[in-house]
Each structure stands twice: as C-alpha cells, then as structure tokens.
N, C-alpha and C positions, 0 to 999 in steps of 0.2 A: 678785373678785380686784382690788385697788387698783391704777389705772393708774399706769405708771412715771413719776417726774419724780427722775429721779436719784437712784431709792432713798431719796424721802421720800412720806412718808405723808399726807395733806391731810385736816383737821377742820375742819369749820365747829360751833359751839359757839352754839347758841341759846338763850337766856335771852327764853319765850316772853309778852307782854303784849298786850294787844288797845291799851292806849294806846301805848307803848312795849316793842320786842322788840329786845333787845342781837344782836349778834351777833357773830363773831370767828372769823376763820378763821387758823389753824395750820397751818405745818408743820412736820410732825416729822420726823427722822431721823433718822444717827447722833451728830449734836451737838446744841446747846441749841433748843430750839422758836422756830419764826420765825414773827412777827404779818405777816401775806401783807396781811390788812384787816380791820378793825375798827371796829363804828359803832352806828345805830341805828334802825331803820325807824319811824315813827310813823305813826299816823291820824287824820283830822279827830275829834275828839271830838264834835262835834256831828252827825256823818252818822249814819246809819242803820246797823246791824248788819250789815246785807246789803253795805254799800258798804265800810264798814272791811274787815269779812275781805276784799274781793275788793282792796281798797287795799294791805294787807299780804301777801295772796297775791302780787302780782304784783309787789310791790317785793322778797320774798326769792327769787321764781321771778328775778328779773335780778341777784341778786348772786349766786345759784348759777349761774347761765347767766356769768357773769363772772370767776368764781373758780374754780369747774370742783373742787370739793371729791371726796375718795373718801369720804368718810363724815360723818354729824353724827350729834354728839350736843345732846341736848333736856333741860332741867329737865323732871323731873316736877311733875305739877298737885300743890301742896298748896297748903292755906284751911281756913284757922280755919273752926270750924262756926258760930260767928257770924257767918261770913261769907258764906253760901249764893250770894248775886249774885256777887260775887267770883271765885267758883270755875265757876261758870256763863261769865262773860264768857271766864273765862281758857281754861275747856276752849273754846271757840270758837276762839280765839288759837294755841293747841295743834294744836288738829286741825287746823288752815288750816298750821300749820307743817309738821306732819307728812304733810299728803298736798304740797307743795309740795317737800321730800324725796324724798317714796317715790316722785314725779314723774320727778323729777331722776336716780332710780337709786340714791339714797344710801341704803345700808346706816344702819340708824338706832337706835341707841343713847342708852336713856332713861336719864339720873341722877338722884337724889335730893338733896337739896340737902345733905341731911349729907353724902353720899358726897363730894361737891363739895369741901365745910370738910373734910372731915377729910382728901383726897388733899390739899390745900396749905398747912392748917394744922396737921394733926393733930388738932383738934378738928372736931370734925363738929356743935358748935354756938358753933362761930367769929363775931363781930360783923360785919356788912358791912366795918367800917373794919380787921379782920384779915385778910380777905381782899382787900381791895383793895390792902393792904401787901403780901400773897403774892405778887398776881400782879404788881405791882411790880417786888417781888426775883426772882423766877423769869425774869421777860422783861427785866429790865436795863432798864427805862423810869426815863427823869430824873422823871416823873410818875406819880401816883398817874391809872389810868386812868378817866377821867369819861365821861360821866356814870355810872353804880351798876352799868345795866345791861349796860356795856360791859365793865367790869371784872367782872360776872356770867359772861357770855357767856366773854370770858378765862378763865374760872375752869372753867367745863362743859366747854371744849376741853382744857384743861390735865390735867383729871382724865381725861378722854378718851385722850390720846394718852399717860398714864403707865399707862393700863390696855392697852395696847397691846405697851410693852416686857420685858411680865409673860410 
C-alpha cells in the first residue's frame, strides 16, 4: 500500500548502467507529474567489479533513503548479442539496483525500453533525441534533460506513473 503524501504517488525511475545509472524520482497525483530529483550515480571506472557495484549500491541505497519513494520502476537488460560483455556488466548493475529496491520495500516494476518510447512518444522505437523532447514537453523544463541517462531515468518514471492512472 503506497504511503500517504497528500494523495500523491512517488516513483523513482532507474535507468540502470554499471558506468552511469540515471535516476529520477516523480511524483504523481491528481495533476501534472513533479520532478522531486533527478541525477546520476557513477563509478570509478578503473575499480574492480566488486567495488563499483558496492559504490552504486550505496550511492542508490541514500537517495532512496532520501527520497523515500513508494515504488521504482527499472529498464530492462537488453544488448545486442554482439555484445555479450555489455550485457554481463549491465546485469551486475541491474541486480545491484534491484536488490537495493527490494531492500528499501519498493514494489518494483520492470520496463522495456520500447514500452518506455512508445508511453511518450507513441513510438516504441523512438530516437534518444525524441524522447528527450518528450520528457521535456511533459515535465515543462526550459531544457532538454542532460545528461541521456537522466532524461532516460525521466522517461521509465513517466511511463511508470501513466501505467498507474490506468
């Protein structure tokens, strides 16, 4: 049951990456969606595997500890099959997100990225730079949200909290 905050609904939206992992928290209610905070957690790229996830672990464990979200939603893993390492790294990134979630109590909700494009563009193989216009128009920002993953992260909550007034 989502905790009360004046009959609004709180999403945190992760766009998961072992380099970079977007994130963005919403809230929704009976008016237009409000960006509560939005950013980007990163990892030393030269550390060990072992020390990034626990770098990323505990940097999303304090902005959930911070924000106090009722639910996330998470891209799902896709990668090219030429890509095998790719998708390897990223399920690491993944998984570290989602038990950092299911930690926190959050009810957790997986998207796909077309799902993603096609709740804000109607296309569900929308370009990065139509989605970044989306989420633009949608949240009323004088700016196109930077860096990609942030405007990503925007994009999974967005789809998130319109599956919600369904």
């Amino acid at each position: 049951m989502p905790r009360t905050r004046t009959s609004r609904y709180r999403i945190v939206g992760i766009d998961p990456g072992l380099n970079v992992t977007g994130y963005a928290v919403v809230d929704f209610g009976p008016c237009e969606p409000e960006i509560v905070e939005a950013g980007t957690l990163t990892t030393n790229a030269k550390a060990a595997l072992p020390d990034r996830i626990t770098e990323l672990y505990a940097a999303l464990t304090e902005v959930l500890g911070e924000t106090t979200p009722d639910a996330a939603a998470i891209e799902q893993l896709y990668s090219h099959y030429k890509h095998p390492r790719t998708a390897i790294l990223m399920g690491h990134a993944r998984g570290v997100v989602m038990l950092a979630c299911s930690q926190a109590g959050l009810a957790i909700r997986n998207l796909s990225a077309t799902e993603v494009k096609k709740s804000l563009t109607g296309n569900g193989h929308a370009s990065k730079q139509q989605v970044q216009r989306a989420v633009k128009s949608v949240c009323a920002l004088k700016e196109i949200p930077s860096p990609p993953d942030v405007a990503d992260a925007l994009a999974i909550a967005l789809c998130a909290g319109r599956r919600l007034k369904r």
